[in-house]
N, C-alpha and C positions, 0 to 999 in steps of 0.2 A: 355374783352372776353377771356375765355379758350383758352388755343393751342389746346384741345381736342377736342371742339365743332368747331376748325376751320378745323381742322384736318380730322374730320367725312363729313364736307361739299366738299371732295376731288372728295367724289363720287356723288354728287349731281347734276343735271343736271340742267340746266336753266329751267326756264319756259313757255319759247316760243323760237323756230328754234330747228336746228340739234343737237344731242347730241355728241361729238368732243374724241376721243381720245385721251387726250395731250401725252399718254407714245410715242407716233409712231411719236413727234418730237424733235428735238435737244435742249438742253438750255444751252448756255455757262455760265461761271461764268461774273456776273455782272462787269461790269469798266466806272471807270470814265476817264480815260486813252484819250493821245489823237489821235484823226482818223489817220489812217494811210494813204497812198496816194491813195490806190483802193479804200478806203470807201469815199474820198473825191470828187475822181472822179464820184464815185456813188450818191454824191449829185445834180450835175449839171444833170445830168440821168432823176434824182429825180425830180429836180424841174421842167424840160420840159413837163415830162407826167402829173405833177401838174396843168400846165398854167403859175407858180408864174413866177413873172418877177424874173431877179436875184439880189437879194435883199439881203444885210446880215440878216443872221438868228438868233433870239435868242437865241435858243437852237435845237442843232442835235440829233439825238439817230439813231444810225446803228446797227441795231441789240440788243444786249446790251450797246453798247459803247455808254456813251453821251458826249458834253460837252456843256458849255456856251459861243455865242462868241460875235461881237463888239456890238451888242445894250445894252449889259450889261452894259456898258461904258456909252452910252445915257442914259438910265432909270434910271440911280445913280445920272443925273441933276437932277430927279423929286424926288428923296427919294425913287425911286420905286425898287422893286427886283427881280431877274430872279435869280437860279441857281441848280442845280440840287437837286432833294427835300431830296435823303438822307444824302446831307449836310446840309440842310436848318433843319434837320431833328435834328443835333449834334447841331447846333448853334443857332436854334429859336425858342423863347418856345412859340410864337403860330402856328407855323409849327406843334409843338409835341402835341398840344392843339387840333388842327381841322383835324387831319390824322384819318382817315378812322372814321369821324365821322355822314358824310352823308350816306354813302357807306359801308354795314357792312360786314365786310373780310367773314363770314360765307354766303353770299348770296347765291352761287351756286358754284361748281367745280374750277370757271374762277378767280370769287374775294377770293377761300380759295388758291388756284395755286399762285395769283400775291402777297400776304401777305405772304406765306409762302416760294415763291423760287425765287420772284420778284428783290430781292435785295432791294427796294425803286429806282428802277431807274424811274426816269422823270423830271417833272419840278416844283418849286416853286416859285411865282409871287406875290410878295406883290405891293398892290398901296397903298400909305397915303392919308390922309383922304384930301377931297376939292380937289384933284388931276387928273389933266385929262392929260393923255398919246394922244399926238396928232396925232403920227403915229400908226400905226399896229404892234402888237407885230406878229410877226413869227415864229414859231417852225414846224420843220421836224422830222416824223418819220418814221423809212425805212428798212425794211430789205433787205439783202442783198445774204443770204446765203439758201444754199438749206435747204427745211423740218425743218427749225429754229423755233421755239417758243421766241415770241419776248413779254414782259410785259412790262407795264410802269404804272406810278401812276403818276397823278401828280393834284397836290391843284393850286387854284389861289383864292387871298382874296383880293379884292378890300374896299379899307374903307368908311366909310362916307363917301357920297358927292365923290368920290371919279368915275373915266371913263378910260375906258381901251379898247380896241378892239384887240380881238383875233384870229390870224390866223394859224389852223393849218392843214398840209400836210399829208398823210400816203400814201407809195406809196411801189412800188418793183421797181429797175431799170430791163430792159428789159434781159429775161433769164431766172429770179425767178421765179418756175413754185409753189413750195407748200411750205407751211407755216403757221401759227396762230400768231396773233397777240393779244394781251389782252391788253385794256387800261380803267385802273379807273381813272377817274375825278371827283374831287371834288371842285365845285363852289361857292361860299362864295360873295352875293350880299349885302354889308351892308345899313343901313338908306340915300335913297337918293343916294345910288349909280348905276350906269349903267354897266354893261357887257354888250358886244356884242363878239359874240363868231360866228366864223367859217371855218368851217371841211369840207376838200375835201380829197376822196375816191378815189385814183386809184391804186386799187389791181393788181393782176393775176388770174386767171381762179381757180388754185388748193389752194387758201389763203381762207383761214376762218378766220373771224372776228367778234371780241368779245367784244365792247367797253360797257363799264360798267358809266354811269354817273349821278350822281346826283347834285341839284341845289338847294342854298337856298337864297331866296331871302326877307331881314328885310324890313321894313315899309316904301312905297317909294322906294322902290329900282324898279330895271328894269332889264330883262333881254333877249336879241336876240340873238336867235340862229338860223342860218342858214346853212345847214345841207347836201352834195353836195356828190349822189355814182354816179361815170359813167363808173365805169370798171366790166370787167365781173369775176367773185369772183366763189368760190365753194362756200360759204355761209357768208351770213353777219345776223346778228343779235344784237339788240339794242332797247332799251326799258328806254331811262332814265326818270326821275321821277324832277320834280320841285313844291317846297314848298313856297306856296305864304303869307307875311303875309299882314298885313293893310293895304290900298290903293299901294299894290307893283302889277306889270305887267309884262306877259313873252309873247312872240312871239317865236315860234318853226315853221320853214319853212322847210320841207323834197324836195328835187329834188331827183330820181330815175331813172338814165336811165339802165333797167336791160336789160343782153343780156347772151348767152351762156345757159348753164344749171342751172343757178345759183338759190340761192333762201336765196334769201333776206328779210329779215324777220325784219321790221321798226317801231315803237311805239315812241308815247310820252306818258307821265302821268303826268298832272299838279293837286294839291290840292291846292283849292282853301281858304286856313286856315281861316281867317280874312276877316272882312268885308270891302269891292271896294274892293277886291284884281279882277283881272281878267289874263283872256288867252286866248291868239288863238293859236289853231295846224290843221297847214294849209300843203297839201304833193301835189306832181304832181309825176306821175309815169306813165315811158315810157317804155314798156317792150316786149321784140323781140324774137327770136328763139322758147328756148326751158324751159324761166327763169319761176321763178314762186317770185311773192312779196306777199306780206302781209303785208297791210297798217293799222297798228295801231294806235287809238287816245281813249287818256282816260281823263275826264275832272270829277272833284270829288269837291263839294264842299259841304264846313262842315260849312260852316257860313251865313246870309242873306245880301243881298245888291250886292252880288259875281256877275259875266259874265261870259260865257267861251264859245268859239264859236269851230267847228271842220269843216275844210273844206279838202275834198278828191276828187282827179280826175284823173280820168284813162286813157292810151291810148294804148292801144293793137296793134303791130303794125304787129302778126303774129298769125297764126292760131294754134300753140301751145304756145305760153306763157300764162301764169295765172296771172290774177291781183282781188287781195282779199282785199276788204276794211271792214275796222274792227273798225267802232267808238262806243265808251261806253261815256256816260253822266251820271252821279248818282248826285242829289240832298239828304243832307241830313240835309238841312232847306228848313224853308219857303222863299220866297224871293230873292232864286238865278235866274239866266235868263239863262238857258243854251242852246245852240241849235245845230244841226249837219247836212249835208249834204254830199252827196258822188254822183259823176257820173263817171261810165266807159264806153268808146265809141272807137271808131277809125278815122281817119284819115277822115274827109269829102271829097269826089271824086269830090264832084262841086269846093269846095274850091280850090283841086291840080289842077283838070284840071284849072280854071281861072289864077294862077299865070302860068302856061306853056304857056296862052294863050300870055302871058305876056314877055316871050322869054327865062324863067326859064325852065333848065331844070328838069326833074320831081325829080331826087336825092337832088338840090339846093329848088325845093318847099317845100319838104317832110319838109327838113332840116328846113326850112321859119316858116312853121305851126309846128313844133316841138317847135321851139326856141319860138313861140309866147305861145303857149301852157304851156313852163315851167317858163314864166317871172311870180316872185311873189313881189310885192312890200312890202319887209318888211319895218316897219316903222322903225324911228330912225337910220335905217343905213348910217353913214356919206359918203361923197362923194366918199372916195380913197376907201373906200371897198365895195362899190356899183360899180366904176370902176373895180375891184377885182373880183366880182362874173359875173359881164357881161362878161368879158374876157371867165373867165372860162366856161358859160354856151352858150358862142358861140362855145366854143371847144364840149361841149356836146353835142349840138344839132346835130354836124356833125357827132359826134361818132355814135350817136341813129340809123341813117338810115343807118349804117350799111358799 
């Protein structure tokens, strides 16, 4: 693609949420440099409002600054690789092979911004083929400084036959009132192999956020994503897209606990290419004060024999918040099975009242029926990161009621 047609997309706006100013914030020059001691103190900050236990990370990013640190060392017993993508970028030529190949830099404003002023900062992740990573990969990404504009891109290519589980962080340690964050990903599911992929949200009030992702998934392959906002943001927005081919399968699970003014704007898009290919995009959304969400789910398929299921459910926990469910199905064979439902409701009074009967206090019930409310059983998730997302989603439930 042209620099020109990347160029022209500077001024292009997404096509769905708020349209973002990027001149009104800061961009330093990219480094691969190493964290200084305030940025490292910023990560323990980091990793509290996350939930994550303290774990080494595989990769950090504070703002622009990244680096790689001890799992790098482990993943090299598997053949596997972590290191920041625009080295991976000089030195691997299928890094230079699959970079912005799902994800077309001309997208909108966000992906022509992160191509052209990004640097290549973030991360790249190779797994060999027959390969299975038995712990959780980890990466952090964090700003730190006022009204920064923070990008990152990062690939990960799992091979043949090949298991990886992925966890990652974005946070602001406590202070950081505004900011944008841009991150494209690009997911690379080969013949037989499994990703499991998951992302927890704990912004600030004045942050916008802009994650850009796409997913491809070859014959057989699998891929889980679980998908975790519970801070209150000026805007979030996200829409990403997975490409399903022959008997391959994806799981997309959204949690949303929206609060403040915020307005959060959530999608998936699976295409259903190839015949068995199938998807579910499944979201729960908790929303309070004065937020507004928009629950998007798109389910496309172009081949017969396909499935693709959409489930959405609301809970309104204030007399001004907004909860918007938004599911599209398109068939364009004979022969796929698609289907969708959506309910928004609130908080059952016979239910609260029965657990107070119970010696719960009413902020401890609320929190009870929240927490029961946002359990989703994604399949395939192995045990340490099903311990992982309970942790966390007990800390959201308590966030929710405020």
């Amino acid at each position: 693609m042209d620099r020109e047609s990347i160029e022209k997309a500077l001024s292009k706006p997404a096509l769905y949420g708020p349209d973002i100013d990027l001149s009104k914030y800061r961009l330093d020059e990219p480094s691969m440099g190493e964290l200084n001691e305030k940025e490292l103190e910023s990560i323990d900050n980091v990793l509290d409002k996350l939930g994550f236990q303290k774990t080494p990370l595989s990769y950090v990013q504070i703002d622009e600054s990244a680096r790689y640190r001890i799992m790098e060392k482990f993943l090299s017993k598997y053949g596997a690789k972590i290191m920041p993508l625009r080295k991976a970028l000089d030195e691997i030529d299928l890094a230079k092979k699959i970079s912005w190949k799902i994800i077309k830099p001309d997208t909108d404003k966000y992906t022509a911004s992160t191509y052209l002023h990004g640097g290549e900062i973030g991360y790249f992740i190779y797994v060999p083929p027959h390969t299975r990573i038995p712990i959780p990969i980890y990466t952090c990404l964090a700003i730190i400084g006022e009204k920064k504009i923070q990008f990152a891109h990062n690939v990960v290519y799992v091979d043949e036959g090949g298991e990886a589980h992925l966890v990652t962080g974005c946070a602001v340690p406590h202070g950081v009132r505004e900011g944008i964050h841009i991150g494209i990903s690009e997911f690379y599911v080969a013949r037989n192999a499994r990703l499991t992929y998951t992302m927890i949200h704990a912004w600030a009030e004045g942050l916008h956020v802009r994650p850009r992702t796409g997913v491809y998934v070859e014959e057989s392959g699998e891929y889980v994503s679980y998908y975790v906002v519970y801070s209150p943001i000026a805007s979030l927005q996200t829409y990403p897209k997975v490409y399903l081919s022959k008997n391959s399968r994806a799981y997309l699970a959204s949690i949303t606990a929206a609060s403040g003014s915020g307005i959060y704007d959530l999608g998936a898009k699976t295409i259903l290419g190839e015949n068995n290919s199938s998807s579910e995009i499944i979201s729960r959304v908790v929303a309070r004060d004065n937020s507004q969400v928009y629950a998007r789910a798109d389910i496309e398929a172009h081949s017969s024999n396909t499935r693709g299921h959409i489930e959405c459910l609301g809970l309104l926990l204030s007399d001004n918040a907004i909860v918007s469910s938004i599911p599209i199905i398109t068939s364009k064979k004979p022969g796929a099975l698609l289907s969708h439902e959506a309910a928004i409701g609130m908080i059952a009074e016979k239910e609260l009242v029965y657990l107070m009967s119970k010696g719960f206090t009413e902020e401890e019930a609320r929190a009870i029926l929240i927490r029961g409310f946002m359990n989703v059983e994604a399949p395939s998730i192995p045990k340490n990161i099903r311990a992982e997302i309970n942790r966390i989603l007990d800390l959201v439930s308590k966030y929710a009621v405020g």
